[in-house]
N, C-alpha and C positions, 0 to 999 in steps of 0.2 A: 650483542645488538638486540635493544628491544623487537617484537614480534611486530609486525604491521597490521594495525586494525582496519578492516574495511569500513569505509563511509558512503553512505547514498544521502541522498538529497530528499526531504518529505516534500509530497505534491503537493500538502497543504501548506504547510509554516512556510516552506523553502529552505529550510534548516541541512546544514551537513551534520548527519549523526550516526555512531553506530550501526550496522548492516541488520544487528542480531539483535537490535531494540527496538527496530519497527515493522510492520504489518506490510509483506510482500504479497501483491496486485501483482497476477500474469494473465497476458493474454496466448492463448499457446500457439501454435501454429496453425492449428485447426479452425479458428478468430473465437475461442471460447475465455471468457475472461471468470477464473475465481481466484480464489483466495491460494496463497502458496506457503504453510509454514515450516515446512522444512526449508524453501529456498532452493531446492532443485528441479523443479516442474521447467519443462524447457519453454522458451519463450521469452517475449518481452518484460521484462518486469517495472513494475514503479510500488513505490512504497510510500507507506506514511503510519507517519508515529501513534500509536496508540492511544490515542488523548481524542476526544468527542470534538473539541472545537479544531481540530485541523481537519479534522474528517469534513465537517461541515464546510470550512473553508474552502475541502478540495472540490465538496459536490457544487457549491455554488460558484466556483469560478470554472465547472469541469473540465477540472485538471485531470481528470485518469481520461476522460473521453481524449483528450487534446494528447496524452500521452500513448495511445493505444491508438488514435485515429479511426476510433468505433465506437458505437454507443456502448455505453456499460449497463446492466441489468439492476432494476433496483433490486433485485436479492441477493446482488455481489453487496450495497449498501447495508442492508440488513444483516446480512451476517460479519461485518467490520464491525458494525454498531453492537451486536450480538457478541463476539469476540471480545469485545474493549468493557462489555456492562460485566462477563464472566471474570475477565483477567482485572475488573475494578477500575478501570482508568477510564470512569465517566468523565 
């Protein structure tokens, strides 16, 4: 029996994809919201795919705000944008 792949939802496209192909947003218990790439930082998570136009998508529709129910820091922004210009997926 094949292996079961996890899927989460990007906050930007709204796409189901891969767990471990996109950029995990946690806000932790503490209400501190950064970046999570390992995937084990406890907390709420929301993700989005590593492509500049969903990121943009999610800031202008604030989709992590609406997901976390907090404001989010623009230097959680910056370093997504930061992330995605290193890993190439402007």
């Amino acid at each position: 029996m094949p292996k079961k792949i996890p899927m989460r939802q990007c906050v930007g496209c709204r796409e189901m994809k891969e767990k471990k192909s996109l950029i995990r947003v946690v806000k932790s218990p503490e209400g501190e919201v950064s970046l999570d790439f390992k995937g084990k930082l406890p907390g709420r998570g929301a993700y989005v795919c590593p492509d500049a136009a969903c990121l943009k998508r999610a800031r202008k529709s604030r989709a992590l705000e609406r997901a976390f129910e907090t404001a989010v820091p623009a230097e959680v922004y910056v370093q997504l944008e930061e992330q995605m210009r290193d890993a190439g997926h402007e």
